[in-house]
C-alpha positions as CSV (number, residue, x, y, z in Angstrom):
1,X,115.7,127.1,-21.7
2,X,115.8,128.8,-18.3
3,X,114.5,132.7,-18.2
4,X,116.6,135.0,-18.2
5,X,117.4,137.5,-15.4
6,X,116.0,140.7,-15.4
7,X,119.6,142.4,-14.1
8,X,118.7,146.8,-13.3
9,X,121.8,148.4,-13.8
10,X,121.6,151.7,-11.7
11,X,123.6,154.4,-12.9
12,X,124.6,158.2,-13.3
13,X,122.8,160.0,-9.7
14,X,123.5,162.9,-7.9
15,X,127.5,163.0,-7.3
16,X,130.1,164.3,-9.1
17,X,131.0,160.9,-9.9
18,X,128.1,160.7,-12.1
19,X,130.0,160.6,-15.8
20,X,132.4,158.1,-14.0
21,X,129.3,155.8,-13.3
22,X,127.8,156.1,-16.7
23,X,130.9,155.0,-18.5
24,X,131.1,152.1,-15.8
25,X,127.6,151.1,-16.7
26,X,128.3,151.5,-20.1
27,X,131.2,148.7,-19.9
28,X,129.5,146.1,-17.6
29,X,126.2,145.9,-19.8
30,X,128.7,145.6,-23.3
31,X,130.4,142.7,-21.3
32,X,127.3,141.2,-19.6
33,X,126.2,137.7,-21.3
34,X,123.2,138.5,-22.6
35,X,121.8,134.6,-22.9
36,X,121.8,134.4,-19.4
37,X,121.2,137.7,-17.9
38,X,118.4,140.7,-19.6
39,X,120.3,144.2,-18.6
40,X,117.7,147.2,-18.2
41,X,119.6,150.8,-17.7
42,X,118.0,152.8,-15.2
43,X,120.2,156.2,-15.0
44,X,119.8,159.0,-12.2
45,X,120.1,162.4,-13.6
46,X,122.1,164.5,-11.8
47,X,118.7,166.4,-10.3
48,X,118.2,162.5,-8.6
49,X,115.4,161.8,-11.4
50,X,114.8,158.1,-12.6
51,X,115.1,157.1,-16.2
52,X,114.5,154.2,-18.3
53,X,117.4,154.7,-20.6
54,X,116.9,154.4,-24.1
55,X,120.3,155.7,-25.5
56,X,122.3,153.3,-27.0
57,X,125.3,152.8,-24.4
58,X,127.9,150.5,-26.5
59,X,131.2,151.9,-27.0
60,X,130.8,154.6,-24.5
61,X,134.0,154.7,-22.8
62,X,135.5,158.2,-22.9
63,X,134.4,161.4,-20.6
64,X,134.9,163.3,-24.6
65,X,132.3,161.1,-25.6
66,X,129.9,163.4,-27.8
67,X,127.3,161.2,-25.7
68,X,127.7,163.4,-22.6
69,X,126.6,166.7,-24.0
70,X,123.3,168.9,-23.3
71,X,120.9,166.2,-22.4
72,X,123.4,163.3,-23.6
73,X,122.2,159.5,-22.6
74,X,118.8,160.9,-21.1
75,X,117.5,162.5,-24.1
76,X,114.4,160.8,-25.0
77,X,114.2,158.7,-22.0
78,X,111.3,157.5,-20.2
79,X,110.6,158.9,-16.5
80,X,110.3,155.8,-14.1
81,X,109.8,155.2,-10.5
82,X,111.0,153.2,-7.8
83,X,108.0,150.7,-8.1
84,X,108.8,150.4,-12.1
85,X,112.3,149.5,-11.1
86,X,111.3,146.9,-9.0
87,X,108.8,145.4,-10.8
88,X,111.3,145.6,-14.3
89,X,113.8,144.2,-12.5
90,X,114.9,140.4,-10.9
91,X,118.1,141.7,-9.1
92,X,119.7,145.5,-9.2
93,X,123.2,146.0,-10.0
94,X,124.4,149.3,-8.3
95,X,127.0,151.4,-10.1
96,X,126.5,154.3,-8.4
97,X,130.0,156.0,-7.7
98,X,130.5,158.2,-4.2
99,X,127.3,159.6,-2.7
100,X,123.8,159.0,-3.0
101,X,124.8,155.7,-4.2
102,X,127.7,154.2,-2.8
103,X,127.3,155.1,0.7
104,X,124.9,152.9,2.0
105,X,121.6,155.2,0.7
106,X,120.3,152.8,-2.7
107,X,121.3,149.7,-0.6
108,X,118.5,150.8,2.0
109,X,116.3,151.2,-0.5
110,X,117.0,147.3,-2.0
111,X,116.7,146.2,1.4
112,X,113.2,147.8,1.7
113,X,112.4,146.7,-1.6
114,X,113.4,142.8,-0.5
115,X,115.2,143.1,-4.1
116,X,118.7,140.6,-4.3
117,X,121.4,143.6,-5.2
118,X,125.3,143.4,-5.8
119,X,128.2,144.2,-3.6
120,X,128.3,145.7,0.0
121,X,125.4,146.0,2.5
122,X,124.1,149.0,4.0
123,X,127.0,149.3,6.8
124,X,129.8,148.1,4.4
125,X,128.6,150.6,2.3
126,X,128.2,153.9,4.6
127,X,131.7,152.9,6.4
128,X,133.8,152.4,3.5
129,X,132.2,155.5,2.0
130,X,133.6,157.9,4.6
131,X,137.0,157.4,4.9
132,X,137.8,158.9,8.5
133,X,135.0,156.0,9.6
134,X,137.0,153.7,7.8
135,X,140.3,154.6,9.2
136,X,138.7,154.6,13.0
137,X,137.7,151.0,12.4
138,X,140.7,149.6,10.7
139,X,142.6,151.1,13.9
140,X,140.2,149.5,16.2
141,X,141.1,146.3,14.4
142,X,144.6,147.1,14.7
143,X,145.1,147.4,11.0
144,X,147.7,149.8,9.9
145,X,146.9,153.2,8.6
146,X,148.6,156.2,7.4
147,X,148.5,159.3,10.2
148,X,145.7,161.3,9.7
149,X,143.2,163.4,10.8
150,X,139.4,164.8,10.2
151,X,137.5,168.2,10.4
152,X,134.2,169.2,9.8
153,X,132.4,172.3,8.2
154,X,131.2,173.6,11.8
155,X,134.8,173.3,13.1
156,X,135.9,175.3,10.3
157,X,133.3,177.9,10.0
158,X,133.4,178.1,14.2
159,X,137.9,178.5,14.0
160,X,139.3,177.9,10.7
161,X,142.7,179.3,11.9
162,X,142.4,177.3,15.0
163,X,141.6,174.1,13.0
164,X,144.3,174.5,10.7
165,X,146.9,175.1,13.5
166,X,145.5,171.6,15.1
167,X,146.0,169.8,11.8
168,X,149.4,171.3,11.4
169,X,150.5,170.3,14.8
170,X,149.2,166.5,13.8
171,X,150.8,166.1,10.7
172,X,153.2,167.1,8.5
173,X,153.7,168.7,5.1
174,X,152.8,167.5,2.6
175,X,149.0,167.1,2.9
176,X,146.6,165.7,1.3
177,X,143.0,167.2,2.0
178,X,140.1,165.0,1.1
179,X,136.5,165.3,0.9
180,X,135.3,162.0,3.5
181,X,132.4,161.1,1.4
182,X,133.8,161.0,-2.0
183,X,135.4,159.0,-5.0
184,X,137.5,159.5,-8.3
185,X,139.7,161.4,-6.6
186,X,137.0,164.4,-7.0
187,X,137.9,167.3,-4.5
188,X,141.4,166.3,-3.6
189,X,144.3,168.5,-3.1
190,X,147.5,168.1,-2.0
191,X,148.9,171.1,0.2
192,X,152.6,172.0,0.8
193,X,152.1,174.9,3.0
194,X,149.3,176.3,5.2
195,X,148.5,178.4,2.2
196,X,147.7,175.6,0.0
197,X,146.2,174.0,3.6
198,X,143.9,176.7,3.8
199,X,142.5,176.3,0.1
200,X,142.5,172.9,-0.2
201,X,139.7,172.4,2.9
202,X,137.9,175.2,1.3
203,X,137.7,173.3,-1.8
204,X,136.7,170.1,0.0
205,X,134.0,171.5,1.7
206,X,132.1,172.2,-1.9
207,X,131.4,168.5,-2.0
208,X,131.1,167.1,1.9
209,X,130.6,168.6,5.3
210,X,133.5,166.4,6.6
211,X,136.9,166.3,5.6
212,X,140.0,163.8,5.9
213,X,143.5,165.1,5.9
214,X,146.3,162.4,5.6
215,X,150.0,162.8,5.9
216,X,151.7,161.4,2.5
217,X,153.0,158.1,2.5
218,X,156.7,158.1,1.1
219,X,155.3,154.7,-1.3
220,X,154.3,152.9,-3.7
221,X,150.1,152.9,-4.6
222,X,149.2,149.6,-4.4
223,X,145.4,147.9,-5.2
224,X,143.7,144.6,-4.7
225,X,140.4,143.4,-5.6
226,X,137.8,141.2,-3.4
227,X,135.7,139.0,-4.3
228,X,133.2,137.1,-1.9
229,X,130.7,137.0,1.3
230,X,132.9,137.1,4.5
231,X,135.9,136.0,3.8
232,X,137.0,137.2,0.1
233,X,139.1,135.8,-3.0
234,X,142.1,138.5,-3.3
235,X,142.4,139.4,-6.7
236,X,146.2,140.1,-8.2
237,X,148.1,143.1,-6.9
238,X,148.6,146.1,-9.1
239,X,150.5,149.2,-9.2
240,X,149.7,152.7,-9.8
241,X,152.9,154.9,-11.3
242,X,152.3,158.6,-10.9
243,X,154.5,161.2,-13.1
244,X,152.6,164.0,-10.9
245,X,152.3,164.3,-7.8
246,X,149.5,161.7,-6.8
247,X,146.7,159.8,-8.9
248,X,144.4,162.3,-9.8
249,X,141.1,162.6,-11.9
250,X,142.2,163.5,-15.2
251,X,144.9,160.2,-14.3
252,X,142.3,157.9,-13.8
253,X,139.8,158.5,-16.4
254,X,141.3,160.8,-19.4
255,X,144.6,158.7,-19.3
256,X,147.5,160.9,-18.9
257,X,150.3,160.8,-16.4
258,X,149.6,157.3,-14.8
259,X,150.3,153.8,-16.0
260,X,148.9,150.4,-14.2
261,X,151.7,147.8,-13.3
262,X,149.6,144.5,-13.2
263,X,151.0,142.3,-11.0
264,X,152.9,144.6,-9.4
265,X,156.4,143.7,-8.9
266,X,156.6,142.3,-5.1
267,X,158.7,139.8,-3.5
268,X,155.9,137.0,-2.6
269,X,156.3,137.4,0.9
270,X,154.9,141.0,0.8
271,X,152.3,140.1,-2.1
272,X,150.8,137.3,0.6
273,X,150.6,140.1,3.9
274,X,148.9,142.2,1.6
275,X,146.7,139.5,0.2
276,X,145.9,138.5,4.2
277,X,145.6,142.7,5.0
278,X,143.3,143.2,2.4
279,X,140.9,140.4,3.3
280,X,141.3,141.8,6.9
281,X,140.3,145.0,6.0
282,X,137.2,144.1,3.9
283,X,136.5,141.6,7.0
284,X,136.2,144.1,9.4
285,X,133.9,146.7,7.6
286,X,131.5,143.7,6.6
287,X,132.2,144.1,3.1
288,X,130.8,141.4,0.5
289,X,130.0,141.2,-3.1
290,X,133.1,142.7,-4.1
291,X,135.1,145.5,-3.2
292,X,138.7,146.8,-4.2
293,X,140.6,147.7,-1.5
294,X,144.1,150.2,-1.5
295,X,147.2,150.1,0.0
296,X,150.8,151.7,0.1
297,X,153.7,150.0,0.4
298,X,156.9,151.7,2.3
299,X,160.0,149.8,0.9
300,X,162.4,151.0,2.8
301,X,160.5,150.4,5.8
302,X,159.0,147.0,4.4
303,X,155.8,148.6,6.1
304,X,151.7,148.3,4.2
305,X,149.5,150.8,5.5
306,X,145.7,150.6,4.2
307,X,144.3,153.8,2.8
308,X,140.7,153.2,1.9
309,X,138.1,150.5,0.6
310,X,135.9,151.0,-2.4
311,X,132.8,149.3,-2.4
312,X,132.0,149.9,-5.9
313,X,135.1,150.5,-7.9
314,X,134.8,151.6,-11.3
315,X,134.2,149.6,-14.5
316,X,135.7,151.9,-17.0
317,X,138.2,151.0,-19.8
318,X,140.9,152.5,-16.9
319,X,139.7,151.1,-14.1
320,X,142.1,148.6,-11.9
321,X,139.6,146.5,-10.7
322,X,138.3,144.2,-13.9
323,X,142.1,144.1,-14.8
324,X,143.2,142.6,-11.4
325,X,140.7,139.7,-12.1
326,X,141.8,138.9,-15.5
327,X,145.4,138.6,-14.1
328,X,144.4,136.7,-11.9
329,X,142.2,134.3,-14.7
330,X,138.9,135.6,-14.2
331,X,137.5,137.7,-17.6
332,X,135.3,140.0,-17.2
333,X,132.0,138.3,-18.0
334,X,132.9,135.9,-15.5
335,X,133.5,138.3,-13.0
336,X,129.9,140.1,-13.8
337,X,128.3,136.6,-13.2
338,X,130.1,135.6,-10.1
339,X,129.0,139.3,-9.3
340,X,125.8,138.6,-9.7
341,X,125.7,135.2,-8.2
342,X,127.7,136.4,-4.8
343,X,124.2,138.5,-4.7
344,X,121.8,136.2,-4.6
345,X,124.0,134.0,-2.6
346,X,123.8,137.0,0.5
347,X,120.1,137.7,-0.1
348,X,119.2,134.2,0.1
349,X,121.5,134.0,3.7
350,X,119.6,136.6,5.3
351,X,116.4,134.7,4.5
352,X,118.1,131.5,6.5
353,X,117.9,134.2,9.6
């Protein structure tokens, strides 16, 4: 019988994504199959320390989890270091949501390490992470994209009233404010005045120095999943449905206020320009492994615009992307695998070089 592979699952780290990632972690090593593949936790505390993680993870799947309090998963876990990771560890499976993780930073540190890792490279990764770079480029492409704007915390703290009269004479009302580097819909507002304007890039700046400001898109949340080097498989196309006033983080991941339509209910024509948008979009920020990608979709108008691409979407029990995948016929253990596989298969191609 073949060895097993060592998988290091990566986990937790310094953004405010960090519950999000554990219960993602928590999920892909329950559904991993464990004759084939040896899963090894490694969690980040939120102080950016390494940790063997010794806490049983199975079941974990709610932010009320008991697990979560005072010292929660890392109580009584063992202090690591980069070189025990590596040598612990055959391949490293990131799951590292917004920051510090997601953006480009751990995939450095793989590449230094020569260490086969899942999902997006070091460009894919920073790009897709800040969502005005993302925009810039899918413009460039000639990719469609919802009208927005950026700022940063010198242009604010040099003329905020100045700013705020710029981004008022770009877009319109309603607006939502964005942190650029960030995930899970942490730090977003949505401002119906200048008022609300005013507040809402205060309370951005608490978790980035840059932030996005997009005009709302009268339309439906669509999101697609990718799978593959270059040119992606396009997972099924689901559906987000709101009862507030956008998908927010106690939507997502303490499951009020939102349902997930999977497939979406599109004529076929529209389902196949997204499918063909989608793989453009991941494409032209280099993405592989996987990704999920998200969209909105204008009826009236019959018009997608892109909104942003994830490069490591979340695993959770709510999470769109495993779901896509099973509509589309791929379970989630087979999705881990072909994960895990897509990997290898990019580390081995920039060996060919």
């Amino acid at each position: 019988m073949a060895e097993k592979i060592r998988v290091g699952f990566l986990f937790g780290g310094r953004s405010g994504e960090h519950e999000i990632s554990v219960l993602s972690a928590a999920s892909v090593m329950e559904k991993i199959d464990r004759t084939r593949f040896e899963p090894a936790p490694f969690g980040i505390t939120k102080d950016g320390a390494w940790r063997l993680i010794e806490t049983d993870l199975s079941g974990l799947c709610s932010l009320d989890d008991q697990r979560f309090e005072g010292d929660g998963i890392f109580a009584g876990s063992r202090p690591v270091t980069i070189a025990d990771f590596d040598a612990m560890c055959d391949f490293a499976f990131p799951l590292l949501h917004g920051p510090f993780g997601e953006d480009g930073t751990v995939q450095g540190l793989f590449e230094i390490l020569d260490k086969p890792y899942a999902g997006c490279g070091v460009a894919a990764s920073a790009l897709s992470m800040d969502k005005a770079f993302t925009k810039e480029i899918w413009q460039l492409e000639g990719l469609p994209v919802c009208a927005y704007t950026y700022t940063t915390k010198d242009d604010l703290e040099e003329a905020f009233e100045g700013e705020v009269r710029r981004i008022e004479g770009m877009l319109s009302y309603p607006i939502f404010v964005k942190p650029a580097n960030m995930g899970s819909s942490v730090g977003i507002t949505r401002a119906e005045d200048r008022a609300a304007l005013e507040t809402g890039l205060k309370e951005a700046l608490h978790y980035d120095h840059r932030v996005i400001l997009e005009e709302r898109v009268d339309g439906r949340e669509l999101e697609v999943g990718l799978l593959g080097n270059d040119w992606p498989g396009v997972s099924a196309v689901g559906e987000i449905v709101t009862e507030g006033a956008y998908y927010d983080y106690n939507c997502k991941y303490r499951g009020g206020g939102a349902r997930l339509s999977i497939p979406a209910e599109l004529p076929e024509a529209v389902r196949k320009e997204i499918e063909t948008l989608a793989s453009r979009a991941y494409h032209a920020l280099d993405g592989a492994g996987f990704s999920r990608i998200d969209l909105f979709y204008n009826e009236r108008r019959g018009k997608l615009y892109l909104s942003e691409m994830n490069a490591i979407p979340g695993f959770t029990q709510y999470s769109m992307f495993p779901l896509l995948w099973q509509e589309k016929g791929l379970p989630f253990e087979s999705l881990i695998e072909r994960i895990i596989e897509l990997g290898y298969e990019r580390h081995r191609a920039a060996h060919y070089r």
